[in-house]
C-alpha positions as a printed NumPy array, in Angstrom:
array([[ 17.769, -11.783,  35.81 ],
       [ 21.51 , -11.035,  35.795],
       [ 23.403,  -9.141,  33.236],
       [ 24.016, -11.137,  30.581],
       [ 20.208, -13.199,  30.828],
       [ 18.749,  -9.361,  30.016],
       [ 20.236,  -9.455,  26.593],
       [ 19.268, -12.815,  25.702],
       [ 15.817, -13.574,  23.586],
       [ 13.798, -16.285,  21.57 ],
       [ 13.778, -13.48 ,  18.967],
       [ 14.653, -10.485,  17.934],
       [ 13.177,  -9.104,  15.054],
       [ 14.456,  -5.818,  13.506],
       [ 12.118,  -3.226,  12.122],
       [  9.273,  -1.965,  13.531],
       [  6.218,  -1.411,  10.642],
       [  3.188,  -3.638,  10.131],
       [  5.402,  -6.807,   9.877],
       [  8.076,  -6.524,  12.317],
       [  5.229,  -5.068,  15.299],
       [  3.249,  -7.847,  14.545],
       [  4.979, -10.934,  14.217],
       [  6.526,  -9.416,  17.507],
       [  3.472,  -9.465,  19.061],
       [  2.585, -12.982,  17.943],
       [  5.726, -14.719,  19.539],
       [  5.246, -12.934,  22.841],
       [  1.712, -14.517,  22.633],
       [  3.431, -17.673,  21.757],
       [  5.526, -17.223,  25.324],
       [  8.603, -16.4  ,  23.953],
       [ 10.683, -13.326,  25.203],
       [ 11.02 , -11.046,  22.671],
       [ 13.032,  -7.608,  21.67 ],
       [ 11.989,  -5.522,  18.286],
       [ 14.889,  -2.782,  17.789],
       [ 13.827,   0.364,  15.729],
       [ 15.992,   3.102,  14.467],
       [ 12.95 ,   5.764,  13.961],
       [  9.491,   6.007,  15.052],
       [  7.652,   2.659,  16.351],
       [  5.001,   1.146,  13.376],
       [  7.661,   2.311,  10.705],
       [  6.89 ,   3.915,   7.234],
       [  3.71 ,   2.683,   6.96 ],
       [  2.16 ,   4.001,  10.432],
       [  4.129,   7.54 ,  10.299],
       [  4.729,   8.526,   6.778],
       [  2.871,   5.908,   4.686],
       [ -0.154,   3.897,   4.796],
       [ -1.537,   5.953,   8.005],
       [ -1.013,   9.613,   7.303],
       [ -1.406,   9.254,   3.366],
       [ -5.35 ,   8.19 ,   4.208],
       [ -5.696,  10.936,   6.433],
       [ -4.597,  13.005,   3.81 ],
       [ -6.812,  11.484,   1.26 ],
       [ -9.693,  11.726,   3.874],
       [ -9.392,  15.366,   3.714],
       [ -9.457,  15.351,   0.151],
       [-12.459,  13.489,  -0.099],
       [-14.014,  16.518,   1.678],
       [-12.264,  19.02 ,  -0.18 ],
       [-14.124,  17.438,  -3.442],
       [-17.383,  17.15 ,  -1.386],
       [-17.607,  20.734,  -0.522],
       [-18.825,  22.281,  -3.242],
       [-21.401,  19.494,  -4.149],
       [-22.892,  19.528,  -0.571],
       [-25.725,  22.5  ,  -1.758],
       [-27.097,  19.468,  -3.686],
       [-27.794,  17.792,  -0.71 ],
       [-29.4  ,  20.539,   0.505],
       [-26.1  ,  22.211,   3.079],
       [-25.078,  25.399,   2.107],
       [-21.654,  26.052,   3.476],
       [-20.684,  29.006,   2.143],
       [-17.274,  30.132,   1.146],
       [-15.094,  26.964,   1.077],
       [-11.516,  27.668,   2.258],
       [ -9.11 ,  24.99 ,   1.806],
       [ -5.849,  24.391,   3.976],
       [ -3.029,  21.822,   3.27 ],
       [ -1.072,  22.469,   6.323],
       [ -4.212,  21.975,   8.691],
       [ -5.012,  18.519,   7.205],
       [ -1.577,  17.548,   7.055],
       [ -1.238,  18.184,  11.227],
       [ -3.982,  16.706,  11.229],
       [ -2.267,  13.505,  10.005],
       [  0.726,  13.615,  11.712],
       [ -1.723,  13.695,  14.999],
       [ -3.104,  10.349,  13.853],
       [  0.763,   8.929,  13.481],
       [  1.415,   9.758,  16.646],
       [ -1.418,   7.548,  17.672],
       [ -0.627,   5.006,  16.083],
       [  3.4  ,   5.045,  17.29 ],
       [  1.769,   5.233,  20.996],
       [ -0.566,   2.482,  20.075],
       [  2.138,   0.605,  19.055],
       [  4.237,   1.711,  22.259],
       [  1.198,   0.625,  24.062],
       [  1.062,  -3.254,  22.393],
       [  5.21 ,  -3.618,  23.435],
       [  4.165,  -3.124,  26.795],
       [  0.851,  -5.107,  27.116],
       [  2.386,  -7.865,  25.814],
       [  5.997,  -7.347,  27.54 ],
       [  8.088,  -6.81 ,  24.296],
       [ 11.778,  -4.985,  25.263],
       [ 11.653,  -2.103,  22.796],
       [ 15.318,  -1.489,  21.609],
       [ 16.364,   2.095,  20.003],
       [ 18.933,   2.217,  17.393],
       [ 20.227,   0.952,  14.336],
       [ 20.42 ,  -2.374,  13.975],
       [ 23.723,  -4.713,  12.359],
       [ 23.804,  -8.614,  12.43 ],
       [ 26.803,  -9.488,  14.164],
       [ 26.718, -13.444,  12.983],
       [ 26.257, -16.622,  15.182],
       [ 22.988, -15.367,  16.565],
       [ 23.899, -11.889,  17.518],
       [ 22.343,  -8.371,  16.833],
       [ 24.373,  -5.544,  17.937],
       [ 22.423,  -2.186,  17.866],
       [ 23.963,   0.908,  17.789],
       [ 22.132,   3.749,  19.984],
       [ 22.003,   7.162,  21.029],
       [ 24.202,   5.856,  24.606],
       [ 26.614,   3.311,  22.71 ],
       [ 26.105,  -0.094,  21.156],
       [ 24.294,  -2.818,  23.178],
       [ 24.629,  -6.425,  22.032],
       [ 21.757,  -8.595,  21.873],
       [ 21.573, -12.594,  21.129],
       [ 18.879, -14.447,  19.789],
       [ 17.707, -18.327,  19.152],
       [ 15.706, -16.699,  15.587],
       [ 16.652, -12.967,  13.838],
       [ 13.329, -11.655,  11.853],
       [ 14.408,  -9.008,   9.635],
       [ 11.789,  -6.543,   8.803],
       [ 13.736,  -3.678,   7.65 ],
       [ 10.755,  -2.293,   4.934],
       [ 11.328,  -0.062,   1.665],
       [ 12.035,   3.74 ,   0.959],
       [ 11.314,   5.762,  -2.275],
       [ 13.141,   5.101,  -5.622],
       [ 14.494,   7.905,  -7.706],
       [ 15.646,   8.09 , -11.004],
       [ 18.924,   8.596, -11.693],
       [ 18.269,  12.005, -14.26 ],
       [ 16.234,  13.123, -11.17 ],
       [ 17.27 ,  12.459,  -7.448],
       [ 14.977,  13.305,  -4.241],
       [ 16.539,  16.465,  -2.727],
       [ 13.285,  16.707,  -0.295],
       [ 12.994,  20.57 ,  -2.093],
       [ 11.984,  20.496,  -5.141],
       [ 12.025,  16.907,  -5.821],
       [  9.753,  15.317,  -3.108],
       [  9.043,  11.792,  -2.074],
       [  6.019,  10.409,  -0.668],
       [  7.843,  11.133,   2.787],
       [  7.83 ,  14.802,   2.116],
       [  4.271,  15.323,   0.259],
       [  2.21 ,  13.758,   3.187],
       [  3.298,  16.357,   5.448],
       [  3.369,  19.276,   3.004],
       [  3.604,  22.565,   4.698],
       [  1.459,  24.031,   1.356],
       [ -0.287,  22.739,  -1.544],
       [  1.994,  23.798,  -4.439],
       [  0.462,  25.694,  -7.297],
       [  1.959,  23.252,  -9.798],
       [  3.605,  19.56 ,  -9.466],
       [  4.257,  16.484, -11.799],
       [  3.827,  13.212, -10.319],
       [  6.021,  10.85 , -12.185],
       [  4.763,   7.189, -11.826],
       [  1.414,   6.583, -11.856],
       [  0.69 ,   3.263,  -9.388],
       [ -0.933,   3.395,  -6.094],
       [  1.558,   6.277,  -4.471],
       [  1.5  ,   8.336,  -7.261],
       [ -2.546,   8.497,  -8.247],
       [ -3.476,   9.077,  -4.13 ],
       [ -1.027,  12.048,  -3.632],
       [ -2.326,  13.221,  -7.061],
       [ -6.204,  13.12 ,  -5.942],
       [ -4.461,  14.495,  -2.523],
       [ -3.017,  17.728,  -4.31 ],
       [ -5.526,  17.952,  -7.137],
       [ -8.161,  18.434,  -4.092],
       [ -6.556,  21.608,  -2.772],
       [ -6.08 ,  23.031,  -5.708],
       [ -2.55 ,  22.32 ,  -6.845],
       [ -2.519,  21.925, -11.093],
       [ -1.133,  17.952, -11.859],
       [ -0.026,  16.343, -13.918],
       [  0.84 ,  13.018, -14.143],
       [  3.731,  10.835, -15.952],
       [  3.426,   7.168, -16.684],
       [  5.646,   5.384, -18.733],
       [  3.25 ,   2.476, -18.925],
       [  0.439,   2.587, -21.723],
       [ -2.287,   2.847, -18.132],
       [ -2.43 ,   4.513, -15.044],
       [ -2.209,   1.868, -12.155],
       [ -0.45 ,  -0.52 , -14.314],
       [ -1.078,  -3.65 , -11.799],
       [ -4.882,  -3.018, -12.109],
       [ -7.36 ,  -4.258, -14.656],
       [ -7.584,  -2.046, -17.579],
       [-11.257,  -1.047, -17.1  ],
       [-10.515,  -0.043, -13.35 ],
       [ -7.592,   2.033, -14.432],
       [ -9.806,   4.102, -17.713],
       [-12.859,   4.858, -14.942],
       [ -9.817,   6.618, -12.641],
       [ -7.898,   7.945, -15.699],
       [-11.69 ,   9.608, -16.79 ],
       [-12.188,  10.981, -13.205],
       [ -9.27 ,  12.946, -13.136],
       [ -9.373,  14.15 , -16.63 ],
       [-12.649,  15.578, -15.368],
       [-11.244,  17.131, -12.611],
       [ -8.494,  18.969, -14.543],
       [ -5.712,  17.12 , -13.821],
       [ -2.983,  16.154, -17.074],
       [ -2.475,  12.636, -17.831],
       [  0.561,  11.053, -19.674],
       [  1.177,   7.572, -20.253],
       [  3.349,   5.594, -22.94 ],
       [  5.576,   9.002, -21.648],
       [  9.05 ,   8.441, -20.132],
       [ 11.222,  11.198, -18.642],
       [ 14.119,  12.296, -20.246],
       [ 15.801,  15.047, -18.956],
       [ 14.753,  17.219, -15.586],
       [ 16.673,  20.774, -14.867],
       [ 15.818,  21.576, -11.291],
       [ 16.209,  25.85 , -10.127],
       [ 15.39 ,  27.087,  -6.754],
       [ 12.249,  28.498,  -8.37 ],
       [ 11.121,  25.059, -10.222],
       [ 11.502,  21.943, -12.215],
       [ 11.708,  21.494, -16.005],
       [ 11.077,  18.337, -16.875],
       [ 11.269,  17.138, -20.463],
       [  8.974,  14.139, -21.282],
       [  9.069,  11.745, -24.236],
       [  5.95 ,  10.47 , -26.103],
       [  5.182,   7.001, -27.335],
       [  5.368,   8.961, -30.7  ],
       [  8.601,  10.206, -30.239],
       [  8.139,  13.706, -29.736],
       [  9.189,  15.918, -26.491],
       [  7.199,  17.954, -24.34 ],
       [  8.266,  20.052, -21.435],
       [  6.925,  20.604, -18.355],
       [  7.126,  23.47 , -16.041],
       [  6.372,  22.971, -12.41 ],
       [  6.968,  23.832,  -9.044],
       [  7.672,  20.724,  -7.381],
       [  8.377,  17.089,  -8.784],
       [  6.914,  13.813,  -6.728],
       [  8.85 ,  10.836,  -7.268],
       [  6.469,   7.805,  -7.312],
       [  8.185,   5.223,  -9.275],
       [  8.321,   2.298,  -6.639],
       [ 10.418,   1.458,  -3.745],
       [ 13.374,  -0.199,  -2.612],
       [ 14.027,  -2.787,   0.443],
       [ 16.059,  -1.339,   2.858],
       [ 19.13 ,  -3.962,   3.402],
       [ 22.499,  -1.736,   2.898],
       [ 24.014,  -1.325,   6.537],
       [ 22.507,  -4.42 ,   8.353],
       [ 25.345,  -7.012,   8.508],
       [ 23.879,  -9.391,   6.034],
       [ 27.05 , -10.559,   4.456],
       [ 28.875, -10.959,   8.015],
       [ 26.025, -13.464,   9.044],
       [ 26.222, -14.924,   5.654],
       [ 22.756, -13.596,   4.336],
       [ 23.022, -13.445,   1.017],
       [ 20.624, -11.184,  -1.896],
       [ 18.673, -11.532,  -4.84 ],
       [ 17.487,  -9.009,  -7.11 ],
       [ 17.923,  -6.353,  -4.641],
       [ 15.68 ,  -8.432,  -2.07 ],
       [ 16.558, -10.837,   0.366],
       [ 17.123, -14.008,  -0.488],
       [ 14.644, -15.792,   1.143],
       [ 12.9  , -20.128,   0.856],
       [  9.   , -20.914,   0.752],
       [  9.54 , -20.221,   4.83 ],
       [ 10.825, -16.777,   4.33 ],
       [ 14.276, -18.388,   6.054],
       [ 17.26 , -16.521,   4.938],
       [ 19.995, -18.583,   3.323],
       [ 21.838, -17.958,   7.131],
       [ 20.087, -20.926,   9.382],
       [ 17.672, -18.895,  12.127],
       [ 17.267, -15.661,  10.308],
       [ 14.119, -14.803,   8.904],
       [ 13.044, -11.461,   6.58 ],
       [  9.577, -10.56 ,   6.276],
       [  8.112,  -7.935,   3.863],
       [  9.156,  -5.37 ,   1.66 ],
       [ 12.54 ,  -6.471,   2.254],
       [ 12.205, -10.139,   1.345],
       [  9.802, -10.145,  -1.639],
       [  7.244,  -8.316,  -3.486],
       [  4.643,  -7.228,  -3.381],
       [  5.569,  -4.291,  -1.052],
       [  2.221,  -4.19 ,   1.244],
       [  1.722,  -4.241,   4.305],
       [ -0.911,  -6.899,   5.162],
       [  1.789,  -9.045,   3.239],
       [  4.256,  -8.271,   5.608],
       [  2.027,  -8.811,   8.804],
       [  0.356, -12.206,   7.476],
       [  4.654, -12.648,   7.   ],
       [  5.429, -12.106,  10.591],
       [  2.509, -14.386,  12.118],
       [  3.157, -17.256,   9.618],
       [  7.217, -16.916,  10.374],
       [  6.37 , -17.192,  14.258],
       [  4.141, -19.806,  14.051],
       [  6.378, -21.75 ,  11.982],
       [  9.306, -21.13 ,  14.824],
       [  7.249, -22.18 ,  17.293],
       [  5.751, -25.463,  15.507],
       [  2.16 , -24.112,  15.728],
       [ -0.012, -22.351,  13.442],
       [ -1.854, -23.969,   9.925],
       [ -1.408, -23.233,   6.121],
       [  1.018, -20.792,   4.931],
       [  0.687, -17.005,   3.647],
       [ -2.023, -17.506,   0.761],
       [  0.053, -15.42 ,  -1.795],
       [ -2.629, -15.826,  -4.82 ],
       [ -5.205, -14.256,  -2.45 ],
       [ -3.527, -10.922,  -1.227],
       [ -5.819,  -7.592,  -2.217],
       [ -4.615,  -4.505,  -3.746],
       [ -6.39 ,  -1.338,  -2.912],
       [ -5.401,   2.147,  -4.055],
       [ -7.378,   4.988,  -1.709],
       [ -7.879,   7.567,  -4.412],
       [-11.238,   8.672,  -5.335],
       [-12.825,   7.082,  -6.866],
       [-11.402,   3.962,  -5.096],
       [-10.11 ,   0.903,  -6.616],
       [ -9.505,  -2.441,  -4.738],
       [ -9.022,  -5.869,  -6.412],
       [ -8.142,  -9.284,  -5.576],
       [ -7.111, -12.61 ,  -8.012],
       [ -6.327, -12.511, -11.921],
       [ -7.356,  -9.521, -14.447],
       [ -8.838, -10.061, -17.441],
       [ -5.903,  -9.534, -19.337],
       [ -4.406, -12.325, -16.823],
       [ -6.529, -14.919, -17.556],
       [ -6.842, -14.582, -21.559],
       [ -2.326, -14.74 , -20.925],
       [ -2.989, -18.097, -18.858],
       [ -5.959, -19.369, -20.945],
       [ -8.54 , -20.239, -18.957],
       [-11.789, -20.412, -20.029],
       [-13.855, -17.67 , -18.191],
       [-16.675, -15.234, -17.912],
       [-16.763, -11.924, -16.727],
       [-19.57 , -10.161, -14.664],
       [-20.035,  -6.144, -14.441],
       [-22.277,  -4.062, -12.733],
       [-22.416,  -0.847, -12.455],
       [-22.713,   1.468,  -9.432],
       [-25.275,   3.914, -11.738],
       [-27.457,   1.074, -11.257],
       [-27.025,   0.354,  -6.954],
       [-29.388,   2.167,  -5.272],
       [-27.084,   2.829,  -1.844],
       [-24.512,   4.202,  -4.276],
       [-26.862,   6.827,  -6.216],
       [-28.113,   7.656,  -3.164],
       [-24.659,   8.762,  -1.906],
       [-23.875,  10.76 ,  -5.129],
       [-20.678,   7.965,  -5.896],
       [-21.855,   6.326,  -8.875],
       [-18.668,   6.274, -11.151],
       [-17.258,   2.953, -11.601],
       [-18.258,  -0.744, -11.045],
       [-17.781,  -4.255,  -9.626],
       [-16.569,  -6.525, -11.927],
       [-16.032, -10.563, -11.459],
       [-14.066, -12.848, -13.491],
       [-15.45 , -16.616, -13.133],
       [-14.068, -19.469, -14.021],
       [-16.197, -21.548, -16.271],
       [-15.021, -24.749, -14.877],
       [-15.428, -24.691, -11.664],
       [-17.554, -21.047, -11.75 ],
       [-14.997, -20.23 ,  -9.144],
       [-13.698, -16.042,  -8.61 ],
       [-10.77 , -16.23 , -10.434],
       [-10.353, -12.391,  -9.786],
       [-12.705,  -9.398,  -8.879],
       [-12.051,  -5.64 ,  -9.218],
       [-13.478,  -3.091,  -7.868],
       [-13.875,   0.986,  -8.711],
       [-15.631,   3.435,  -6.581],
       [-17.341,   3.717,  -3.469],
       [-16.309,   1.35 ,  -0.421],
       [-14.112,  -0.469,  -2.746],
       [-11.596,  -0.676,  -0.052],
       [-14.002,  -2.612,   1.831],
       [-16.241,  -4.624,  -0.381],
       [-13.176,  -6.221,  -1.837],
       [-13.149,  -8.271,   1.685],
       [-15.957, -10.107,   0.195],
       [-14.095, -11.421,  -2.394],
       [-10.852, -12.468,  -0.38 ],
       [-13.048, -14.235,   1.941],
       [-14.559, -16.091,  -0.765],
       [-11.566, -17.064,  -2.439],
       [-10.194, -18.36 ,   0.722],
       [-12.83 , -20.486,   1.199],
       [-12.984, -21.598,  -2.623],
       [-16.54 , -20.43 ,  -2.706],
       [-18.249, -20.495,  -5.785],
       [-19.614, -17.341,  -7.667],
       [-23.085, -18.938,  -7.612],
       [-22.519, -19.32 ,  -3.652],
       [-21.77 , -15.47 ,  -3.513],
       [-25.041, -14.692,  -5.371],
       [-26.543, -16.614,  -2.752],
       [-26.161, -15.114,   0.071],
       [-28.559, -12.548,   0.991],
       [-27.223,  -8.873,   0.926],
       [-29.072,  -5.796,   2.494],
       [-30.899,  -3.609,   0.675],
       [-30.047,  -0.948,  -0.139],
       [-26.402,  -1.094,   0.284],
       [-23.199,  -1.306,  -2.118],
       [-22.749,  -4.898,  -1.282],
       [-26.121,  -5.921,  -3.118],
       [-23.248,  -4.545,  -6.367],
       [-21.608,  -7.864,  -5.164],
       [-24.197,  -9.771,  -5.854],
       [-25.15 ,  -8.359,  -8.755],
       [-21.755,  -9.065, -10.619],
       [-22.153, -12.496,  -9.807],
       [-25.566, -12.925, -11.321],
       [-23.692, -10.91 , -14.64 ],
       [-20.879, -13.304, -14.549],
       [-24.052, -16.179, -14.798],
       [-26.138, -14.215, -17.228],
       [-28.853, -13.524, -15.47 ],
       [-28.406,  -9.684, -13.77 ],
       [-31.428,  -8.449, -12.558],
       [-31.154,  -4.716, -12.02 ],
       [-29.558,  -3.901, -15.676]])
């Protein structure tokens, strides 16, 4: 290979997180040569200060909130001691893994890992600027997958002090004795079970009449109730109107639906209001790739408005997830490569927020499908009355399934408590294969396990529940 051949590639995609890594990996197994440049830490946000550590985190939660139950199940531990700073090494440890798993794929499958930030240079060129000078690379197709980073507000900007974002709190050095968590979606409610579990006071700030806006209503009052229960300060219909930060605190001063202000002492402030795609600094307008919205501006292909670009994930479209982004990156590939079948199914992509108790859904909400007006019937059943689930001590919540009368197809299912993460699989699958609730009722489930709570909910969206 001479000099120039070494920095010439099929494609170069830019970013390394869940979508760039992987649609990476799926055009080297498609025989292409292949480069993924990456200014930080291979797997991106979501492997090394997102999706990865913030479970770990909420792992050791989980046990924090189990300890002092555990005499019930006949363990007596003794004095419970509880240590922020242990679980969050802890989590940085299984980062790490995941960056050297990650490391470990680019090699397997003989992807050139490029370090540095990365610019489009136009006509098929990426020139990436590194720690030992630039390096020019030149590519048949560009995938951008450049990913998100925390919003703040403009009466309250992240200082990484006082005013954290979800990149500071997963690695906190301390729990602090007091913090408000403004926003109230899936960031916001895990680092809030997170800190609430070793013993920080919280309280929360919503500006939207429910916590976990996205999710149905009755998922969102069983996690509002749990962590009520556990102490923590709720506030919704409340927006923020004025924050004085000190080197010993925050003030924050929070309006009511009602109209009247309350203020807030704490010690540190969480910003968990959303996030924004990452696409300042990366050439766009010199290879003529233009925006939308603060996105960009992609077709039904994800193909940028500049002919063999691509941009996959957080920075093309919402939703901001990451198995979005790495069903993106495969479908984009296979597309390039004239292989592959169907297209990213994007009225069948999950949402799952890892708090306890969990909550995972998939399809329409109720309030959904009264907006679109389809005639349906809804099916609850409740985890007090699975078997598996009392049995574990997790019966808060339930499984609930919206059927279409029509066709008595899942038009949406939601999930709250135990497993929910996982039983909401179920569900996706049968969407996907436009399987019928009566078909899901069908097929035999263990017993006793959660999943039977599947079932169940199906025979409650027909009428005829057996266990309640």
């Amino acid at each position: 290979m001479n000099v120039a051949d070494k920095d010439s590639f099929d494609i170069v995609v830019i970013g390394s997180g869940p979508g760039g890594y992987v649609a990476a990996i799926r055009a080297a197994q498609l025989g292409m040569r292949v480069a993924c440049v990456e200014a930080g830490a291979l797997g991106g946000v979501c492997n090394n200060v997102g999706c990865i550590p913030t479970k770990a985190m909420l792992e050791s939660a989980k046990y924090a909130k189990k300890a002092p139950q555990l005499k019930d199940f006949g363990v007596n531990v003794g004095e419970v001691t509880l240590d922020i700073a242990i679980a969050a090494k802890r989590a940085k440890k299984v980062a790490d893994q995941g960056a050297k798993g990650v490391a470990f794929l680019f090699k397997k499958n003989k992807i050139e890992q490029v370090s540095g930030w990365a610019r489009l240079g136009g006509k098929g060129t990426v020139v990436v600027e590194g720690k030992d000078g630039e390096r020019t690379l030149t590519a048949k197709h560009i995938i951008l997958a450049t990913g998100s980073r925390p919003k703040s507000l403009p009466m309250l900007e992240i200082d990484g002090d006082r005013v954290w974002s979800s990149d500071q709190a997963v690695f906190a050095p301390e729990a602090p004795k007091s913090i408000a968590i403004v926003g109230a979606g899936a960031i916001g409610m895990e680092f809030a079970d997170v800190f609430n579990a070793f013993g920080s006071k919280v309280t929360i700030i919503e500006a939207l009449p429910q916590v976990l806006p996205l999710e149905d209503k009755d998922c969102a009052e069983v996690v509002a109730r749990s962590y009520k229960k556990r102490g923590m300060d709720i506030l919704t219909d409340a927006r923020l109107e004025k924050a004085t930060v000190t080197r010993k605190g925050v003030t924050l001063e929070v309006k009511a639906a009602d109209g009247k202000v309350q203020k807030i002492q704490v010690d540190r402030v969480l910003m968990a209001v959303g996030r924004a795609p990452i696409i300042d600094d990366l050439g766009l307008e010199k290879a003529g790739v233009k925006t939308e919205k603060g996105f960009i501006k992609v077709d039904d292909h994800l193909q940028t408005t500049a002919e063999g670009i691509h941009a996959i994930g957080d920075c093309a479209k919402p939703p901001l997830l990451a198995h979005k982004a790495s069903h993106e990156g495969i479908k984009v590939v296979e597309h390039i490569a004239g292989q592959g079948h169907g297209w990213v199914d994007y009225d069948n992509i999950p949402s799952v927020t890892y708090c306890h108790p969990e909550v995972a859904s998939v399809g329409l909400t109720e309030a959904q499908a009264k907006e679109k007006g389809v005639d349906y019937e809804v099916g609850t059943f409740p985890w007090s009355a699975n078997g598996r689930a009392r049995t574990a001590g997790e019966s808060e919540g339930f499984v609930k399934i919206i059927r279409g009368k029509k066709y008595s197809e899942v038009l949406g299912a939601h999930i709250v408590g135990p497993s929910a993460s996982e039983l909401i699989g179920e569900f996706i699958l049968g969407r996907h294969l436009e399987t019928t609730v009566e078909e899901m009722e069908a097929a035999m489930h263990p017993h006793p396990t959660l999943s039977e709570a599947v079932a169940e909910a199906a025979l409650a969206a027909l009428g005829r529940v057996i266990h309640m």
